[in-house]
C-alpha positions as CSV (number, residue, x, y, z in Angstrom):
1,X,-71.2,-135.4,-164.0
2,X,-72.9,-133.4,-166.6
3,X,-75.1,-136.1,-169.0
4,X,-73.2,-135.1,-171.7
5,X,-70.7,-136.2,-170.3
6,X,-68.5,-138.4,-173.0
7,X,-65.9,-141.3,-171.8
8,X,-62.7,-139.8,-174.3
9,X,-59.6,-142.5,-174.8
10,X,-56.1,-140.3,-175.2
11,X,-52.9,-141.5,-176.6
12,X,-49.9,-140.1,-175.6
13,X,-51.2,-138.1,-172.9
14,X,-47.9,-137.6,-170.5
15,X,-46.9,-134.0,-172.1
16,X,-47.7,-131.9,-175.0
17,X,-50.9,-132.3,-176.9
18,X,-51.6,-135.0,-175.6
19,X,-51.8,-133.3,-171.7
20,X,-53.9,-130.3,-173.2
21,X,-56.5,-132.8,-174.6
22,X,-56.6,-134.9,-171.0
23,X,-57.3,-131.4,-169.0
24,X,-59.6,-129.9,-171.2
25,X,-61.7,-132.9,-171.5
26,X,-61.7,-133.6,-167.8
27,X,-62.4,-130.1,-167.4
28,X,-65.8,-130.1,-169.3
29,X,-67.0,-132.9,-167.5
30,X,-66.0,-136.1,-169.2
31,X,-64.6,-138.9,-168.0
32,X,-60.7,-139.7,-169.6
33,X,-58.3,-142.7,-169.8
34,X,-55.2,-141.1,-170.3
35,X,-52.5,-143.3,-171.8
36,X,-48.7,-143.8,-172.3
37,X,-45.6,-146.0,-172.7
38,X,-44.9,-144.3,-168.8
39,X,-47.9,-144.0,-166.8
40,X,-46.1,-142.9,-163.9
41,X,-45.6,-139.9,-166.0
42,X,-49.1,-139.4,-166.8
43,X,-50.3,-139.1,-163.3
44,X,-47.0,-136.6,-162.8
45,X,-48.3,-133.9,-165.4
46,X,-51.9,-134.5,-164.1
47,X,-50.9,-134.4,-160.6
48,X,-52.5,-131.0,-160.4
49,X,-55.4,-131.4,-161.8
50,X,-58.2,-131.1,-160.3
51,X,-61.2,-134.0,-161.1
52,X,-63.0,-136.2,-159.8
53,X,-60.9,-139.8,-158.9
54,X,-63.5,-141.8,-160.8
55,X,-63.3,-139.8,-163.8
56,X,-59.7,-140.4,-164.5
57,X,-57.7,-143.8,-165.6
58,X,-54.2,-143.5,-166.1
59,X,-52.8,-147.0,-167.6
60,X,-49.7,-148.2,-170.1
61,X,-49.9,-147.9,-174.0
62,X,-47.2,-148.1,-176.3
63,X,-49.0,-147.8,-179.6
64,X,-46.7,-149.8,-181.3
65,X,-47.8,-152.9,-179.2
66,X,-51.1,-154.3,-180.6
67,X,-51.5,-156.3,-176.8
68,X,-50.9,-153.4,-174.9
69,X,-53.7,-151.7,-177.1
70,X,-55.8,-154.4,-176.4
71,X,-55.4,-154.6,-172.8
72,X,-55.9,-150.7,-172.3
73,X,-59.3,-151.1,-174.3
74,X,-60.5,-153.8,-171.6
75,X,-59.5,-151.7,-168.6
76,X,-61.2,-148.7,-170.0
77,X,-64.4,-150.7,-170.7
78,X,-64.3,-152.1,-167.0
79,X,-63.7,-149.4,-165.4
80,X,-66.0,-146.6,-167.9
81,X,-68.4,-149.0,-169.8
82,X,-68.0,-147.5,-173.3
83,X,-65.5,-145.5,-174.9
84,X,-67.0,-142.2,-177.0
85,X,-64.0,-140.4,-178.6
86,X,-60.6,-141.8,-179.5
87,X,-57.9,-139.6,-179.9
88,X,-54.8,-140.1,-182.0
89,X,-52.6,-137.9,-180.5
90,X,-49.0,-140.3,-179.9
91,X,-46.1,-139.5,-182.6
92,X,-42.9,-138.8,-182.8
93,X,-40.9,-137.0,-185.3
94,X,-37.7,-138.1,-187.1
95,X,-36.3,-135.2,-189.3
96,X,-33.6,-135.7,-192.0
97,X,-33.2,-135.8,-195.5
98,X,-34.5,-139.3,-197.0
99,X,-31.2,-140.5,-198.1
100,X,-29.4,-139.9,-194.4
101,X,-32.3,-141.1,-192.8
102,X,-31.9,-145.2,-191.7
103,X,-34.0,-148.2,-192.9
104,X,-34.5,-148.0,-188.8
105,X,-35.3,-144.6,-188.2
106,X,-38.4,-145.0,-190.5
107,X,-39.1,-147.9,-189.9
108,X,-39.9,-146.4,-186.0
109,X,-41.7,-143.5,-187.6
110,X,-44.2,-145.7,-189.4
111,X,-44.3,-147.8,-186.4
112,X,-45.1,-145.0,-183.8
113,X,-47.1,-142.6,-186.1
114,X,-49.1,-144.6,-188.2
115,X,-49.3,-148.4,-187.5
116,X,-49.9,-147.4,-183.6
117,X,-52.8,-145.2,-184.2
118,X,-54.3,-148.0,-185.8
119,X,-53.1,-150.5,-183.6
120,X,-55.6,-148.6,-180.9
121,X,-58.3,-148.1,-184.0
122,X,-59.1,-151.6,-184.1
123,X,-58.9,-152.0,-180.7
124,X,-61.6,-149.7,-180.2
125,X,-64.1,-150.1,-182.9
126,X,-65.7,-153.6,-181.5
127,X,-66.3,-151.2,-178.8
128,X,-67.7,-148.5,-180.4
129,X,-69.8,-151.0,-183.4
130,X,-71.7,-152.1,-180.2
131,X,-72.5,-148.8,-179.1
132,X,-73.3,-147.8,-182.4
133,X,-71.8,-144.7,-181.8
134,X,-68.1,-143.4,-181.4
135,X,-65.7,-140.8,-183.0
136,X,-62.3,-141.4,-184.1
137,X,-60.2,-138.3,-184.3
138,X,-56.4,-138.5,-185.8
139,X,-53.9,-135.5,-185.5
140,X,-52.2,-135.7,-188.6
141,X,-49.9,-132.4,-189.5
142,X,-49.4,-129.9,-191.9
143,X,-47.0,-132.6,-193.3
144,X,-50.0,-134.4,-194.2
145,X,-51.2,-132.6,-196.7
146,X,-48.2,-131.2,-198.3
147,X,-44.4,-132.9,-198.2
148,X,-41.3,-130.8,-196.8
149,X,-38.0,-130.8,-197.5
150,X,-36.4,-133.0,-194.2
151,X,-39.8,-134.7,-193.6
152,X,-39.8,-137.5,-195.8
153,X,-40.7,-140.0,-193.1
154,X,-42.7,-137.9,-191.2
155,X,-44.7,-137.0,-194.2
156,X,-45.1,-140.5,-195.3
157,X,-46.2,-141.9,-192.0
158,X,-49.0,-138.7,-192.1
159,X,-49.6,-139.3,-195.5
160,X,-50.7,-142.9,-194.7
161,X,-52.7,-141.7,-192.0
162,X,-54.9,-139.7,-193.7
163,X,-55.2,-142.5,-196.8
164,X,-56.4,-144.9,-193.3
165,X,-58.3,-142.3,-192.3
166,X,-60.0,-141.2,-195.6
167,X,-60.8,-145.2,-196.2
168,X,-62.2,-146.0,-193.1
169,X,-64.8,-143.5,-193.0
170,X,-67.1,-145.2,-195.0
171,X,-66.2,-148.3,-193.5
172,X,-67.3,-147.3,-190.2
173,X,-70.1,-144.6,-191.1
174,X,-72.9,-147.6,-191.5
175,X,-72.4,-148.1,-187.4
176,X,-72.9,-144.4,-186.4
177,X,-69.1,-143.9,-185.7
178,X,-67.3,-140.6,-187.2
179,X,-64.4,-139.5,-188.2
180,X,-61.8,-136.4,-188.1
181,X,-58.6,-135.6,-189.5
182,X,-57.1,-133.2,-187.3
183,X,-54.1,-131.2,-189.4
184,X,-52.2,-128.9,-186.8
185,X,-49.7,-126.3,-187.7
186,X,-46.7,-125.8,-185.3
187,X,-48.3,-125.8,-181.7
188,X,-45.8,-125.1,-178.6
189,X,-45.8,-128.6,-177.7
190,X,-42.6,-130.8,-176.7
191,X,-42.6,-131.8,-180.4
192,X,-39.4,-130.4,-181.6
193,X,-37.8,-131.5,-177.5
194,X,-34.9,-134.1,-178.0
195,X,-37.5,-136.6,-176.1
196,X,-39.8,-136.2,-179.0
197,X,-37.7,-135.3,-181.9
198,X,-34.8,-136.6,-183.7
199,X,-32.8,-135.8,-186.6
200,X,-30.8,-138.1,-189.1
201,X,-27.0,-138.1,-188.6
202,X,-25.2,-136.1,-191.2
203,X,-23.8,-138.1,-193.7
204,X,-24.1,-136.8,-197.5
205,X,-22.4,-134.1,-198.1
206,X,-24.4,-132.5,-200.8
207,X,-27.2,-131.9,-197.9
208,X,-24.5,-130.8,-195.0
209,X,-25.2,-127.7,-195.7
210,X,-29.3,-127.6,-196.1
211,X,-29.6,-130.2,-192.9
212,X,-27.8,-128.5,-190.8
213,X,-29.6,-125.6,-191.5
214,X,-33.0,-127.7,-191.3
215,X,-32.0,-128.6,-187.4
216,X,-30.8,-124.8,-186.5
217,X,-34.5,-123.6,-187.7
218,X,-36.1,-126.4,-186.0
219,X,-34.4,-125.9,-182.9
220,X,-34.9,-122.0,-182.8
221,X,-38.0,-123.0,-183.5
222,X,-38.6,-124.8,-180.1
223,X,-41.0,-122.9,-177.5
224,X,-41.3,-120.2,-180.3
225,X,-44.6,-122.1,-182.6
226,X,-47.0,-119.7,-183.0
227,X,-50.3,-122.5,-181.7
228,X,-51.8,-122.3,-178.6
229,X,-52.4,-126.3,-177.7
230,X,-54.7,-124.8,-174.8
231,X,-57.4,-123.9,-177.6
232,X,-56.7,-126.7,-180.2
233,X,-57.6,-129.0,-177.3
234,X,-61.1,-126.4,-176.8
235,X,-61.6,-126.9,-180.3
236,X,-61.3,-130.5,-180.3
237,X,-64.3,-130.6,-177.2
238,X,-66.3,-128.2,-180.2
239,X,-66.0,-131.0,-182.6
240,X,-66.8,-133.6,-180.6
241,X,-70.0,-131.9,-179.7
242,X,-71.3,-131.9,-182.8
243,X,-73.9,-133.9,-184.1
244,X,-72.0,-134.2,-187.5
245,X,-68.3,-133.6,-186.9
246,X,-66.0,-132.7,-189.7
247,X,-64.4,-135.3,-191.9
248,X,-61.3,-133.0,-191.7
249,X,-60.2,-130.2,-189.3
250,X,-57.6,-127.8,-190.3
251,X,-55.5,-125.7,-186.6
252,X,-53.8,-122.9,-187.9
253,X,-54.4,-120.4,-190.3
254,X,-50.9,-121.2,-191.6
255,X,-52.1,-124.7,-192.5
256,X,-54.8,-123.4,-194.0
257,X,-53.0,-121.4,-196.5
258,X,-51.0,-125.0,-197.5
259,X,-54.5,-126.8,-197.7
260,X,-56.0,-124.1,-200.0
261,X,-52.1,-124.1,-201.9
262,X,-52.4,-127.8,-202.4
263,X,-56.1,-127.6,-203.3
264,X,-55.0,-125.4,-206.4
265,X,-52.1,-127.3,-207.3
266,X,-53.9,-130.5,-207.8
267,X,-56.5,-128.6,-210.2
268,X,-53.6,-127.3,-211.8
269,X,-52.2,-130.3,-212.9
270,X,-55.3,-132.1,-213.4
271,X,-56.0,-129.6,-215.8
272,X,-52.3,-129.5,-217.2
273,X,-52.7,-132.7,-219.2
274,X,-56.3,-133.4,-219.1
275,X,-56.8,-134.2,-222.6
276,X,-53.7,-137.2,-222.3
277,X,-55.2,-138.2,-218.7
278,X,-59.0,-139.0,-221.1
279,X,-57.0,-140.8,-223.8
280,X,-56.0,-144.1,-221.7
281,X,-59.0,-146.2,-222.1
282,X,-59.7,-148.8,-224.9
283,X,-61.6,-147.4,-227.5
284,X,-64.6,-149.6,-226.8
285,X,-64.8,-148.2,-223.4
């Protein structure tokens, strides 16, 4: 074991990102606890990999469960001793237009893709404030930085995460412990997979048309994204390294155009109506 060697917490590691992130890491040397709802499943996909036994820990998380958060925390701390980099990775996606979509439906969203990362967050930091040390990464989305039509709850759950993320920094800085925002494009993951994605029952009929051309594209979409999760999770060892990882990380160049897109549309209308936006304040101000 190389003494670089970092211990790295994954969430939602059976399949898709989440697997990339659990090879690679183990791969370079460090030691990995690999979580999700279906362990079983875990040590399935990783069957083949090829590690040392006592650099792996497979063990239950459902990030919507605060005790089960808790509870994977202690086993990685006995069994590792410290935990180096959290990843963020567990989400799911629920597509549909806001007014089709149920109380219920987003309600899960929030609860799988925002609350659960920091359900695991503050299970973590104690660990990571005594080690003075630590690095939080979050995969947020495109859909974080920019809304899309049929990703109202997707976007709002990613939104939040990066308004958690953006806070905590400084909260967390003081004790040596960074942070990323990790904004992916479409990676050929199991995303858009019925076991990952679902879509809001068509109800209204002024969206028919437009949702059910939302599902076609994101269906012919599936196996077809343009991101290789092989090097996103290579990238994510990069910034891990680093003595002074980046606040955010953009994966994709097509992301990159809607960051620089939404970078100019905020100065545009901070600009639009600047002269109104300075005339709020009492005059004694």
């Amino acid at each position: 074991m190389s003494t670089d060697s970092q211990v790295w917490f994954i969430t939602g590691a059976g399949r898709g990102m989440g697997l990339h992130f659990v090879r690679a890491a183990l791969a370079a040397g460090h030691r990995v606890v690999a979580t999700g709802r279906e362990p079983d499943a875990v040590r399935r996909a990783l069957a083949e990999q090829e590690q040392a036994e006592d650099d792996l820990l497979v063990t239950r998380l459902d990030v919507t469960e605060p005790a089960e958060a808790s509870a994977a925390v202690e086993e990685a701390v006995a069994r590792f001793g410290r935990i180096d980099v959290l990843v963020n990775n567990a989400a799911t996606f629920h597509g549909g237009y806001f007014e089709e979509l149920t109380p219920e439906e987003i309600a899960d969203q929030l609860a799988t893709t925002l609350v659960g990362p920091m359900n695991v967050t503050r299970a973590v930091l104690p660990v990571m404030r005594r080690q003075r040390s630590g690095h939080v990464l979050s995969i947020s989305s495109g859909a974080g930085l920019a809304g899309f039509e049929f990703n109202s709850a997707y976007s709002a759950a990613k939104f939040g995460l990066e308004g958690w993320m953006e806070a905590l920094q400084p909260e967390v800085e003081p004790f040596g412990i960074h942070t990323t925002i990790v904004n992916p494009g479409f990676f050929r993951t199991e995303l858009l997979t019925p076991d990952s994605a679902t879509f809001a029952a068509p109800s209204i009929a002024d969206y028919a048309e437009r949702h059910a051309q939302q599902v076609q594209q994101y269906q012919d979409m599936n196996g077809h994204q343009e991101g290789d999760p092989a090097k996103l999770a290579q990238a994510l060892l990069t910034l891990a390294a680093l003595p002074e990882p980046p606040r955010r990380f953009i994966a994709l160049a097509a992301i990159l155009a809607v960051a620089e897109q939404k970078a100019a549309t905020l100065r545009a209308q901070a600009e639009a109506h600047r002269e109104l936006s300075s005339s709020l304040a009492f005059e004694d101000a």
